[in-house]
C-alpha positions in Angstrom: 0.0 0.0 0.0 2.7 2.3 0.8 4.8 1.9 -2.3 1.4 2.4 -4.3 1.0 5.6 -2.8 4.6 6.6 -3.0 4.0 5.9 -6.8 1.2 7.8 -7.4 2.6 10.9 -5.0 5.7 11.3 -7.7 3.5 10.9 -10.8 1.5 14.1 -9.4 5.1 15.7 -9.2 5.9 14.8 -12.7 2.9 16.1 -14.6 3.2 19.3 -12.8 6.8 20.0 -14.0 5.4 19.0 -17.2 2.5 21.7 -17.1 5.4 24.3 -16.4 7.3 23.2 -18.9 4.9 23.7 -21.2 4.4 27.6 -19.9 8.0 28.1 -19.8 8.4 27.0 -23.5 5.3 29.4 -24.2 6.9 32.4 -22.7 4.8 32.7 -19.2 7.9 31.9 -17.0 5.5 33.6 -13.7 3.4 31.3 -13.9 6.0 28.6 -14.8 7.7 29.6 -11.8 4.9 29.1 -9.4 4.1 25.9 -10.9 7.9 24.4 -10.3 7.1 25.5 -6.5 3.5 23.6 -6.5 5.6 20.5 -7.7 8.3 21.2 -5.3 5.3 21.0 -2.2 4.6 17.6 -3.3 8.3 16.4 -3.7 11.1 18.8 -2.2 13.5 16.9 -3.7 12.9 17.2 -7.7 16.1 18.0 -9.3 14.2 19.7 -12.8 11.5 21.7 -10.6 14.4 22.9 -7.9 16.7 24.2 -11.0 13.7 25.5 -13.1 12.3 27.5 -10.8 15.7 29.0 -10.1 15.7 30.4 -13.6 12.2 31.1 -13.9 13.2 34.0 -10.4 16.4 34.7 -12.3 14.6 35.7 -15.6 11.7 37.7 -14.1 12.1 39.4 -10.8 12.8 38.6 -7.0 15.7 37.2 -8.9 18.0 36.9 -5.5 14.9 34.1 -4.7 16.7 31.8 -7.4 19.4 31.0 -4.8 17.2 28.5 -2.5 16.2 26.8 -5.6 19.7 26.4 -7.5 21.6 25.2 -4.0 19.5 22.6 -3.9 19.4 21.5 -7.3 23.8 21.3 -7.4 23.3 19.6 -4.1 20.8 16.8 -5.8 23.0 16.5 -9.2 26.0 18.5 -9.0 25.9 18.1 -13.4 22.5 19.7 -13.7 23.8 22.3 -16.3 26.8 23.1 -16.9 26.6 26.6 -16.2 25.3 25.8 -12.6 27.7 27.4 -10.5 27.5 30.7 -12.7 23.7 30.8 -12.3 24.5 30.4 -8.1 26.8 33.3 -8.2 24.2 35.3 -10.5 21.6 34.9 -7.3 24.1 35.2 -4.7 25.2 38.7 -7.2 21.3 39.9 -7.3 20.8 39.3 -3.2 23.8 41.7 -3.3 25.9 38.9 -1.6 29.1 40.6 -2.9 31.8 38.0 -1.4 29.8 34.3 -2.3 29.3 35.8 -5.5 33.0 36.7 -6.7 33.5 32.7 -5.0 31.0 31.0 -7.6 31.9 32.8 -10.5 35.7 31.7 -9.7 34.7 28.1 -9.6 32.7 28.8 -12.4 35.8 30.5 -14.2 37.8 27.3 -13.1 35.5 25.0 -14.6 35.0 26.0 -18.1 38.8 26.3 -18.2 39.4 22.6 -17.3 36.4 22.1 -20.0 38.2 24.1 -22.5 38.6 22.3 -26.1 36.1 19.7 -24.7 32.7 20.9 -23.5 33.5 24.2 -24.9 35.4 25.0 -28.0 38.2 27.9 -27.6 36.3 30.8 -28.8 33.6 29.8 -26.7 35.2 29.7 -23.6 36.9 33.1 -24.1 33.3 34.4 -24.4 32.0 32.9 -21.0 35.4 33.9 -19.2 35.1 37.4 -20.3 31.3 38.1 -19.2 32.1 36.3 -16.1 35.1 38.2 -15.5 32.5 41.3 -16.3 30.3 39.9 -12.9 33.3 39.3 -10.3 34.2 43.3 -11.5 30.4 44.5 -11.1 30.4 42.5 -7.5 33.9 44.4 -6.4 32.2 48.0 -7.7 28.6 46.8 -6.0 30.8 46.3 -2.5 32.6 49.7 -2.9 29.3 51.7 -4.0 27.2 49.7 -0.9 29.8 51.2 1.5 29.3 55.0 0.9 25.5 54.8 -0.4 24.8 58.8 -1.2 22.4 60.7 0.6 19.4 59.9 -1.0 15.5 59.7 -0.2 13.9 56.8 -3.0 10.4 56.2 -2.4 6.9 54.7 -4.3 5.7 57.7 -6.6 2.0 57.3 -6.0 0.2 53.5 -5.2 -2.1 55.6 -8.1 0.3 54.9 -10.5 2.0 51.8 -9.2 1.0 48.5 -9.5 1.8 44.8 -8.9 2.4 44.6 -12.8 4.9 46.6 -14.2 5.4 50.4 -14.6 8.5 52.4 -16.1 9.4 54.8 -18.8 8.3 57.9 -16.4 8.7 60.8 -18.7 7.6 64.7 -17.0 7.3 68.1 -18.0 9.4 71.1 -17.1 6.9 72.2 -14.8 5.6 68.7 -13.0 2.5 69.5 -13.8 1.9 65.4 -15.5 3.8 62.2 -16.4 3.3 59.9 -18.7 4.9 56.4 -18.1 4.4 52.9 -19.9 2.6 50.3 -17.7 1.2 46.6 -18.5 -1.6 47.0 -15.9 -5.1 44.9 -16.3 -7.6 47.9 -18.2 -5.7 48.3 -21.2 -6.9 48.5 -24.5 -6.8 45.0 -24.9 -8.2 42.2 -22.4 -6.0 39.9 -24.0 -1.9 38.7 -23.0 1.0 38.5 -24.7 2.6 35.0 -24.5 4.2 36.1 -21.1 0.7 36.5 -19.8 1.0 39.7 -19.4 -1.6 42.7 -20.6 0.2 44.2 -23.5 2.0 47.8 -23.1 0.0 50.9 -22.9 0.7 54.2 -22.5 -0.8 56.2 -19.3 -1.0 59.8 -18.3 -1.3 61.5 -14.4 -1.4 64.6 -13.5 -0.2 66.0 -10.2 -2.4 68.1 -8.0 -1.8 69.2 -4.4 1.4 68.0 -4.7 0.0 64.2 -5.4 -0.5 62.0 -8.6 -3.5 61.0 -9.5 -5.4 57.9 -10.8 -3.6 57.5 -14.5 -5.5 57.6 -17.6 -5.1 55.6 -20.9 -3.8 58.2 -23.2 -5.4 59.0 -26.6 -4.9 58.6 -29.7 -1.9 57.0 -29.4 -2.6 53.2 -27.9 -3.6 50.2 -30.0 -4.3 46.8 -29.3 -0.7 45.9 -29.2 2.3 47.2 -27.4 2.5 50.7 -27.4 5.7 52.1 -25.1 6.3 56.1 -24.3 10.0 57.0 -24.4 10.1 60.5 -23.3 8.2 63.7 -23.7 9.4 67.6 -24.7 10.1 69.7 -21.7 7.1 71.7 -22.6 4.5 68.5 -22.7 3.8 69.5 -26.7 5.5 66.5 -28.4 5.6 62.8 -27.2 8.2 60.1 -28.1 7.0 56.6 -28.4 8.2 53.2 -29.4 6.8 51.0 -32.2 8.0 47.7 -33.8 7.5 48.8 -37.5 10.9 48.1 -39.2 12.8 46.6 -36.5 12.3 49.4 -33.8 11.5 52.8 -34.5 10.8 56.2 -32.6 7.5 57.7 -33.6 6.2 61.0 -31.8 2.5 62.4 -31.2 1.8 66.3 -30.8 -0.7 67.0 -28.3 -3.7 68.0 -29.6 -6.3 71.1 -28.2 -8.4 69.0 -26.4 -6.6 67.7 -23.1 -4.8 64.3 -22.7 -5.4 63.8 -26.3 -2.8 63.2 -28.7 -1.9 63.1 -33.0 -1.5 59.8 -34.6 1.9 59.1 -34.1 4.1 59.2 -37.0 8.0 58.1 -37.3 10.8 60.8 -36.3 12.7 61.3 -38.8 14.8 59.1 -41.1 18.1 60.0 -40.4 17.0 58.9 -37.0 15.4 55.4 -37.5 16.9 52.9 -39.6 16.9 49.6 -39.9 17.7 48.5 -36.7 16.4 48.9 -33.6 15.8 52.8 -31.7 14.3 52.1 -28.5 14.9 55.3 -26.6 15.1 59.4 -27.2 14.9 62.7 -25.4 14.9 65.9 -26.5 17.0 69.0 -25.1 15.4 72.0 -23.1 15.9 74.5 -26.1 14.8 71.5 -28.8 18.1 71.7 -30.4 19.5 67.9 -29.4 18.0 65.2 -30.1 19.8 62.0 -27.9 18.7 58.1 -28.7 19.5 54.9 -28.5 21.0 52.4 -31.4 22.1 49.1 -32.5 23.0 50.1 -35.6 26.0 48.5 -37.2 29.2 50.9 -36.4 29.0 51.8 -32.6 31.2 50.4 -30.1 29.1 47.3 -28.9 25.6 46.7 -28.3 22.9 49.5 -27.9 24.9 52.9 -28.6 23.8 56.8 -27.8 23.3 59.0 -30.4 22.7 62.7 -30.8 21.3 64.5 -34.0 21.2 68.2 -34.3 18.0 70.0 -35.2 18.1 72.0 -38.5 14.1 73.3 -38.6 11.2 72.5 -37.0 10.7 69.0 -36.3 13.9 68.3 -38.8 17.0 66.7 -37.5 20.5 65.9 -39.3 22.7 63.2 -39.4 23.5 61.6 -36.0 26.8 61.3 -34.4 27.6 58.5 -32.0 28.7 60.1 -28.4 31.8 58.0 -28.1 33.5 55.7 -25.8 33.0 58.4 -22.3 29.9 57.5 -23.2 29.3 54.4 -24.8 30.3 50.6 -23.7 30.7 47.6 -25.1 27.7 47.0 -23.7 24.1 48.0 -24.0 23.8 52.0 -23.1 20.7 53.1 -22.9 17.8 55.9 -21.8 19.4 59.3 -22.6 18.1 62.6 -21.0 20.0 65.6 -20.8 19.7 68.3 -17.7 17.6 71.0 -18.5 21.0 73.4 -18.0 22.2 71.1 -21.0 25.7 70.5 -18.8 24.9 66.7 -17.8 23.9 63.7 -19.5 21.9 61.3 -17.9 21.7 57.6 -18.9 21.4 53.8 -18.2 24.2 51.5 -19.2 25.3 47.6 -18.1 28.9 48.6 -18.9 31.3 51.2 -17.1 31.7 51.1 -13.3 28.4 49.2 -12.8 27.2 46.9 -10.4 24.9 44.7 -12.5 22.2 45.3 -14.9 21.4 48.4 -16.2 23.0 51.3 -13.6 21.9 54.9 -13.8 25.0 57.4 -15.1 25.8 61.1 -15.5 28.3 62.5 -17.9 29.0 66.1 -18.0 29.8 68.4 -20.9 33.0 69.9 -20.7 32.9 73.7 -22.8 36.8 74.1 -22.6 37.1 70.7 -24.4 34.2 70.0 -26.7 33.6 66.4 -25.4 31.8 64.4 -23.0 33.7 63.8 -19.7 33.8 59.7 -18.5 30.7 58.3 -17.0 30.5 58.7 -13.3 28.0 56.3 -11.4 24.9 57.6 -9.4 25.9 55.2 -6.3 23.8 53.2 -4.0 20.8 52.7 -3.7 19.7 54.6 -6.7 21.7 51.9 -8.8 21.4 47.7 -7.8 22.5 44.9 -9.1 19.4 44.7 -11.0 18.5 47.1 -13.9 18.1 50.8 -13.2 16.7 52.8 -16.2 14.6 55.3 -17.2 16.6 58.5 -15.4 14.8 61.8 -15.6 15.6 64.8 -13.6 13.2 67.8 -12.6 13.9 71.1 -14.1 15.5 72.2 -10.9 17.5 69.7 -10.3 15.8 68.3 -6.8 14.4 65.6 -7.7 14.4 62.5 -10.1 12.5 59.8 -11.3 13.5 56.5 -12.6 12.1 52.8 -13.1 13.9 50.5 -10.9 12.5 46.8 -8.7 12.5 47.4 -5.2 10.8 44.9 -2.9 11.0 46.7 0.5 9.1 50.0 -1.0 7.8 48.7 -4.1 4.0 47.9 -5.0 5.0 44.5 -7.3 7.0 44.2 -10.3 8.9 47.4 -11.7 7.4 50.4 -10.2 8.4 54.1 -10.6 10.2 56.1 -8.2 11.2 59.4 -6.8 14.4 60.3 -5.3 14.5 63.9 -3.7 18.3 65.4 -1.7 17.7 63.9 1.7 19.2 67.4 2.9 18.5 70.5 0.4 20.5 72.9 2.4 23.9 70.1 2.0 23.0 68.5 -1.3 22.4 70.4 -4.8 20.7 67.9 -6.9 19.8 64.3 -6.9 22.8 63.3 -8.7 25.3 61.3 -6.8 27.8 63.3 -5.4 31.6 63.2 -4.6 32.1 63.2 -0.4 32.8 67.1 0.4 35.7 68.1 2.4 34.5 69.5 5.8 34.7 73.6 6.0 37.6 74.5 7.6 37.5 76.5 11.4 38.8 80.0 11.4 42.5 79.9 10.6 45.1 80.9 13.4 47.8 83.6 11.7 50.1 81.1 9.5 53.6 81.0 10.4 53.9 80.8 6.5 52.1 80.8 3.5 50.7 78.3 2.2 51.8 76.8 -1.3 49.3 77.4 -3.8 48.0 74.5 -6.2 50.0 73.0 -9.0 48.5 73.3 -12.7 47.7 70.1 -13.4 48.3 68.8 -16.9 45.2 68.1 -19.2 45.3 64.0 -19.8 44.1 63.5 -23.5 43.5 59.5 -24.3 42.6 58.1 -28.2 41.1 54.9 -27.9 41.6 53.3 -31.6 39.3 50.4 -32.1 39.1 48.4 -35.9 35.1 47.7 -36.9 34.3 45.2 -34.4 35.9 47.4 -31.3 39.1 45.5 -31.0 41.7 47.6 -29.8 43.9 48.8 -32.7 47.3 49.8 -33.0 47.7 53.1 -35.6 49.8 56.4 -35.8 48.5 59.7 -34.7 49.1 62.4 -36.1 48.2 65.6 -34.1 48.3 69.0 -36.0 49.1 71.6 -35.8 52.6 70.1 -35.4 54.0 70.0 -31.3 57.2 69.0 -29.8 56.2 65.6 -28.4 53.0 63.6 -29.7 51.0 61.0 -28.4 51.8 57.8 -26.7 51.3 54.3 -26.9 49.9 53.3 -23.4 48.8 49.5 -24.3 47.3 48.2 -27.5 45.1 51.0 -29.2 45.3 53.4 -26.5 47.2 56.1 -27.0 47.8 59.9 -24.2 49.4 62.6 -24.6 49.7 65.4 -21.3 49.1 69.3 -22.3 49.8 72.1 -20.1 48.4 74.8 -22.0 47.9 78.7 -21.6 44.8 78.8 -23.1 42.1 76.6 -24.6 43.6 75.5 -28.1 41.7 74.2 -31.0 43.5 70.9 -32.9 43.0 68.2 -35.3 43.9 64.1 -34.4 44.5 62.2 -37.7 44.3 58.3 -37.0 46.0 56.1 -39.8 47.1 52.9 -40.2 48.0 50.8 -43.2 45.2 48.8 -44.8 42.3 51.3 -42.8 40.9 54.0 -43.6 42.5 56.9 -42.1 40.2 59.6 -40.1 40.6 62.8 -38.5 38.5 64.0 -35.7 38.8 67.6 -34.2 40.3 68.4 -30.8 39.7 71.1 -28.5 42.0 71.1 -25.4 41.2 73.4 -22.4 44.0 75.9 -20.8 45.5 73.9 -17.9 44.1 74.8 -14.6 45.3 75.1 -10.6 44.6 71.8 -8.2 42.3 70.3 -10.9 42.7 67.2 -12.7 41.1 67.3 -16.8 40.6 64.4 -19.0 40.0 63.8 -22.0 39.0 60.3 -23.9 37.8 60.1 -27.7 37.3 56.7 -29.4 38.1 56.6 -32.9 36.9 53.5 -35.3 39.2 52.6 -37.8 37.4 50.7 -40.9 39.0 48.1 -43.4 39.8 49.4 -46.9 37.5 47.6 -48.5 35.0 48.3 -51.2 31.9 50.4 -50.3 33.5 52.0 -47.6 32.7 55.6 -48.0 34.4 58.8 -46.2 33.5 62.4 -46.5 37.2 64.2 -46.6 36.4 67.0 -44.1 39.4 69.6 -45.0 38.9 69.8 -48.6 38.3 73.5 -49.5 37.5 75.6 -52.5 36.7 78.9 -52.8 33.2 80.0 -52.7 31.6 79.6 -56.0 34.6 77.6 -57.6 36.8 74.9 -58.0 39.9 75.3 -57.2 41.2 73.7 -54.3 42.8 76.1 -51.2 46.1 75.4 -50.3 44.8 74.3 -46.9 43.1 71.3 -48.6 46.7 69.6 -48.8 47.4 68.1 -45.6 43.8 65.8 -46.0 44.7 65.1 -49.6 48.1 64.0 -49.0 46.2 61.4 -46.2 44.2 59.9 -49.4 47.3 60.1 -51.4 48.9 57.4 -49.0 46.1 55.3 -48.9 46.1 55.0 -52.6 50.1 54.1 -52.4 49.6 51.6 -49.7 46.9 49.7 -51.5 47.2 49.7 -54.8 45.0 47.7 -56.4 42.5 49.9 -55.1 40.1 51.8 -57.9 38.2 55.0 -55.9 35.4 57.3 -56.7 35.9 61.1 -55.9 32.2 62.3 -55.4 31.5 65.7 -55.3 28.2 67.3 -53.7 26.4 70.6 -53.2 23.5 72.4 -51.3 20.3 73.5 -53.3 21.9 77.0 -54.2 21.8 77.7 -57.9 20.3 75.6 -60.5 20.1 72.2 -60.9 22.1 71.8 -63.6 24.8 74.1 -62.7 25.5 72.3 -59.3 25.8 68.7 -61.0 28.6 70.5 -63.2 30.4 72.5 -60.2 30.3 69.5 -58.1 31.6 67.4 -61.1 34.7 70.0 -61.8 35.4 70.2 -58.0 35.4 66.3 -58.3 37.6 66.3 -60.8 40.3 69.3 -58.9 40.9 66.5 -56.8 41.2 63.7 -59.3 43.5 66.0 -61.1 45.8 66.9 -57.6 45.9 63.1 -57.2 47.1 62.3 -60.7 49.6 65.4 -60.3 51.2 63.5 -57.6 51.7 60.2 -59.5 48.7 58.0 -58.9 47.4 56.3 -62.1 44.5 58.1 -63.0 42.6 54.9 -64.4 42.5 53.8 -60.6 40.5 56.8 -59.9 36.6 57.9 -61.2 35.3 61.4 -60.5 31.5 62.1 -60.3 29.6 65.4 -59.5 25.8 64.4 -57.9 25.2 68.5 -57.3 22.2 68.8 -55.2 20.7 64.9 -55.5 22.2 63.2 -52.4 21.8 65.4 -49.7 22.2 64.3 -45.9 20.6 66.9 -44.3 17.3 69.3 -45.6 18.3 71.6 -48.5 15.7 74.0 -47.2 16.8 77.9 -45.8 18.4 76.6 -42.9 22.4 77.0 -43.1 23.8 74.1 -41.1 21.6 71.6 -43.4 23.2 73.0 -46.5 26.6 73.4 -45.0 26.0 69.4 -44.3 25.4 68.7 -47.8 28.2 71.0 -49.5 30.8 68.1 -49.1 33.8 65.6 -51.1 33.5 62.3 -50.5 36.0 59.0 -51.0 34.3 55.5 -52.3 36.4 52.7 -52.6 34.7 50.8 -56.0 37.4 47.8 -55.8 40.1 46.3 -53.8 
C-alpha cells in the first residue's frame, strides 16, 4: 500500500513539472515559476523543478529568490547544467551577496577552463570567461558603492500609478505639472496577454495636483491593441516620443492635440534617425536643439549605442553622431536625458563602473574641451544589481525619477520612483555626489604661507578600435605640429599630457596601413590650478574595403569655384597614401552641393570640383585609371536643403568611395 501511494505521489510531481514546462516554453515563465514550486510542495527533492524554478526568479524578478532553488538543485545533481555554479553566483550577485558571488563565479571560471577544447570550444570559452570576469568586477564596484550609499530619499511615486504589474518609462514636464509612463496593468486597450501573460503595453497619463498624482489615464490617440511604449516627452508636454515595432524598432512622436490628454497619430521621427535597426529610446534638449537616442546600428562600439542628432528646422534633425566611448560601452547603453542646463547627461548602461544590470549614469559636458567627460555612477541605492533605467531629472535639479524593482518600498513588479536630496541645504541635486571636504574653522595667523595649487596637466587618451571594437594599434598624427606627440599606453590606447595657456583648437588624424585613415577635431582646455582634466575620444578605424565611404572633411575651394585652397593639402596628401599603400584599389571622388543655384549648374560644379581633386591626385603620380570622379550636385543630400544654413553646409561636401580592392 505504501509503495502504491509513493507511486502515485511522484506521478503528481511529474505532470506538474510538465505543465510548467509547457508555460515556460510558451513564454509565461510567472506562472511557470509558481508551478515548479506547487511540484516542489509535493516532492522537495525534484532536481528539474528545484533548477527551473531557479531560472524562472532569475529571468523575471525577486531574482536573489533563485538562490534557495539552485543550491539545492547542485546539491541533488552536482551536473544539472553546466553553467550551474555561474547561475548560483548570478543569485548570490542579485541578493547583493558581494563575497559568495565573486567565489561562484571563480569556480565557475575554473570550470570552463578545465572544459576548455572539450565541452567548450576555444572561442567559446573566451566568451564565457570574459562576461564572467564582467560579474566578479560588477560585485567588487557593487561592495565599494554599498559602502558609501549617497544621501538619497527613494520612495513609491504614488500607489495611483503603481502596481503589482509593471510600470516604467516615467517621462515629465518642465513644470511637473503630469507624467506619462508605460505600464502593463489589467484595463488596457486589450483584455487579452501577450505570450508572457502579461496585458500588452500601454501608455498612461497622471497629473499632479496638491502635490499628489492622480489615478492614470489611458492616453489618446496613441494606444492600439498591441504594445504601445512612451519614451520621453518635450520639456514643454507639446511633443511625445514613443516606441513601435515597424521596421525593426523605430521612434515615432505624437503632438498633443487642443483638447486635453489627447494626442496626434503618431508618426515616425525622422529618417536620419530610425533605420533599420532597432531605436528604442530618445529625449529631447530644453531649447529642442539635441535630439539624444539609442541604437544598434552596425558601427558603434558594442551593443545599444547613444546617439545625438542636431535640429536643422522645426521637427527636422541631421545626421547623428555617435557620443563615443565616455559615453558608450561595449555594452548595451541606454535611456538618454539631458539636464535641463544642457551641462549633464543622464543615462542607463550595463557597462562602465556598474554593479549589474542596467546602472543609472551622469556625464558632464566639458565647454573648454568640446567632449563628454567619462561616465560617473549615481551610487547606492539609486543603482542595484538589477536594472536601473529610465533616469529623468526635474527642471530644478531636486528631484528624479526613474524605473527600478524594489521589494522593501515597491508595489509589485517594476514600479516608478522618486528620489529627492535627503538634505536640500547640503545637497544640490539628486545626482550622486563626490564626499565634500569639511569647512575649515577659522585659521590661526600662519607661520607661512601656504603653497598654492599646482596646474595640473590636461590627460588626453585616443582609444583606436578596428570595426568590431578591438583595440587597434595606428599612428597619430596631431596637427598643428608640437614638440612631443602621443603615446602608446597598451594596445590602441594612445595619451598625450598638455599644459596649455589657453584653450587650443586641434585636429587628431588616425591612420594605419590597410584602414581607412580619419581625423577628428580636438579642442583642449588651458591647464588649470589643483584640478585634474581628461579627455577620452574613441576613434573606429574601418578596413579598406569596397563600399566604404568617407567624407574628406578639410577639402576647401573657394566660394563659387573649383579650385582647391592650399589648406586642402594636408587631407589630400592622407588619401594620397592610402592610394600608395593599397594599390589595387580603384576609388570614386564624389562631389556634392546644397540646393543653391540651379540644378544643372551644381551637378557641373560638383563634377569639376570632383575632378580638382582627381587632377591633384594624378599630379602627384597616382594612375589616373584607378580613380573615377562624379559630381551628384544637389541629389544626395544628408541633411534638408531647405533655408536653414547648417543643413546646407552638411550637404556641401567631397566624398572617397572605394569601387574595388
Amino acid at each position: 500500500m505504501l509503495t502504491t501511494l509513493t507511486t502515485t505521489v511522484w506521478a503528481q510531481d511529474a505532470d506538474l513539472v510538465a505543465i510548467a514546462d509547457e508555460q515556460y516554453n510558451f513564454g509565461d515563465k510567472r506562472d511557470a515559476g509558481e508551478t515548479y514550486r506547487q511540484a516542489l510542495g509535493i516532492n522537495p527533492d525534484n532536481v528539474r523543478a528545484n533548477y527551473m524554478a531557479g531560472i524562472c526568479y532569475l529571468e523575471t524578478i525577486h531574482k536573489e529568490k533563485a538562490l534557495t532553488y539552485l543550491l539545492k538543485a547542485y546539491e541533488l545533481a552536482p551536473e544539472i547544467s553546466p553553467d550551474i555554479l555561474y547561475l548560483i553566483a548570478r543569485a548570490y550577485h542579485y541578493g547583493e551577496q558581494f563575497d559568495e558571488a565573486i567565489g561562484y563565479y571563480q569556480r565557475y571560471l575554473s570550470d570552463v577552463e578545465a572544459k576548455k577544447g572539450q565541452q567548450y570550444s576555444k572561442s567559446k570559452a573566451q566568451e564565457l570567461t570574459k562576461q564572467t570576469e564582467r560579474n566578479i568586477y560588477e560585485c567588487n564596484v557593487g561592495k565599494e558603492l554599498m559602502a558609501s550609499p549617497v544621501p538619497m530619499d527613494i520612495t513609491s511615486i504614488s500607489e495611483a500609478v503603481n502596481t503589482v504589474e509593471l510600470e516604467y518609462a516615467p517621462a515629465i514636464t518642465s513644470d511637473e505639472s503630469f507624467m506619462i509612463f508605460t505600464s502593463r496593468r489589467a484595463g488596457g486597450m486589450s483584455p487579452d496577454k501577450a505570450n508572457d501573460n502579461l496585458f500588452y503595453e500601454d501608455i498612461y497619463i497622471t497629473h499632479r495636483q496638491n502635490g499628489k498624482w492622480n489615478a492614470p489615464k489611458l492616453l489618446e490617440g496613441v494606444n492600439t491593441e498591441t504594445h504601445d511604449a512612451s519614451i520621453n516627452i518635450s520639456p514643454d508636454g507639446s511633443m511625445l516620443m514613443l516606441y513601435q515595432d515597424d521596421n525593426g524598432g523605430d521612434i515615432f512622436v505624437s503632438y498633443k492635440e487642443k483638447k486635453e490628454d489627447e494626442w496626434s497619430k503618431p508618426r515616425p521621427i525622422s529618417d536620419n534617425v530610425n533605420s533599420e535597426f532597432r531605436e528604442s529610446a530618445a529625449s529631447i534638449s530644453a531649447d529642442g536643439k539635441r535630439l539624444f537616442f539609442t541604437s544598434d546600428r552596425p558601427g558603434g562600439y558594442g551593443g545599444a549605442d547613444i546617439y545625438m542628432s542636431e535640429a536643422y528646422g522645426k521637427n527636422k534633425w541631421g545626421q547623428p553622431v555617435n557620443l563615443g566611448p565616455a559615453i558608450n560601452s561595449e555594452y548595451d547603453d541606454d535611456s538618454p536625458v539631458l539636464s535641463y542646463d544642457g551641462t549633464t547627461l543622464y543615462f542607463s548602461s550595463k557597462g562602465h563602473r556598474g554593479m549589474g544590470g542596467f546602472d543609472v549614469f551622469k556625464s558632464e559636458w566639458n565647454d573648454s574641451s568640446g567632449t563628454w567627460m567619462n561616465a560617473e555612477n549615481l551610487g547606492y541605492p539609486i543603482n542595484t544589481p538589477d536594472d536601473d533605467d529610465h533616469y529623468t531629472v526635474s527642471a530644478d535639479g531636486m528631484r528624479a525619477y526613474y524605473a527600478s524593482v524594489k521589494d522593501n518600498i515597491g508595489v509589485g513588479d517594476m514600479d516608478i520612483f522618486m528620489i529627492t536630496a535627503k538634505d536640500p541645504e547640503e545637497v544640490d541635486s539628486v545626482e550622486a555626489k563626490k564626499p565634500q571636504v569639511a569647512e575649515k574653522a577659522p585659521e590661526k595667523p600662519a607661520v607661512a604661507p601656504q603653497p598654492q595649487p599646482e596646474l595640473q596637466p590636461v590627460v588626453c587618451q585616443i582609444v583606436v578600435t578596428d570595426a568590431t571594437g578591438a583595440p587597434l594599434d595606428a599612428q597619430i598624427i596631431l596637427q598643428p605640429a608640437t614638440e612631443t606627440g602621443f603615446e602608446s599606453i597598451k594596445t590602441g590606447t594612445f595619451r598625450k599630457d598638455f599644459m596649455l595657456k589657453e584653450s587650443k583648437a586641434m585636429q587628431v588624424t588616425v591612420r594605419k596601413e590597410g584602414y581607412m585613415f580619419q581625423t577628428i577635431d580636438l579642442t583642449v582646455p588651458a591647464a588649470q590650478a589643483g584640478k585634474a582634466q581628461q579627455i577620452t575620444k574613441g576613434v573606429r578605424l574601418q578596413p579598406v574595403t569596397a563600399g566604404v565611404r568617407r567624407i574628406l572633411r578639410n577639402i576647401y575651394f573657394e566660394f563659387d569655384k573649383v579650385h582647391l585652397r592650399p589648406e586642402s593639402h594636408d587631407e589630400l596628401a592622407k588619401l594620397e597614401q592610402i592610394m600608395r599603400e593599397n594599390p589595387t584599389i580603384t576609388v570614386e571622388i564624389a562631389g556634392h552641393t546644397d540646393k543653391i543655384g540651379t540644378w544643372d549648374y551644381n551637378k557641373e560644379l560638383s563634377l569639376r570640383r570632383a575632378q580638382s581633386v582627381r587632377a591633384w591626385l594624378i599630379g602627384r603620380g597616382i594612375d589616373g585609371s584607378r580613380i573615377k570622379a562624379v559630381g551628384y550636385g544637389e541629389t544626395r543630400p544628408l541633411a534638408s536643403n531647405d533655408d536653414e544654413e547648417e543643413g546646407r553646409e552638411l550637404n556641401r561636401r567631397t566624398e572617397f568611395v572605394v569601387l574595388t580592392r
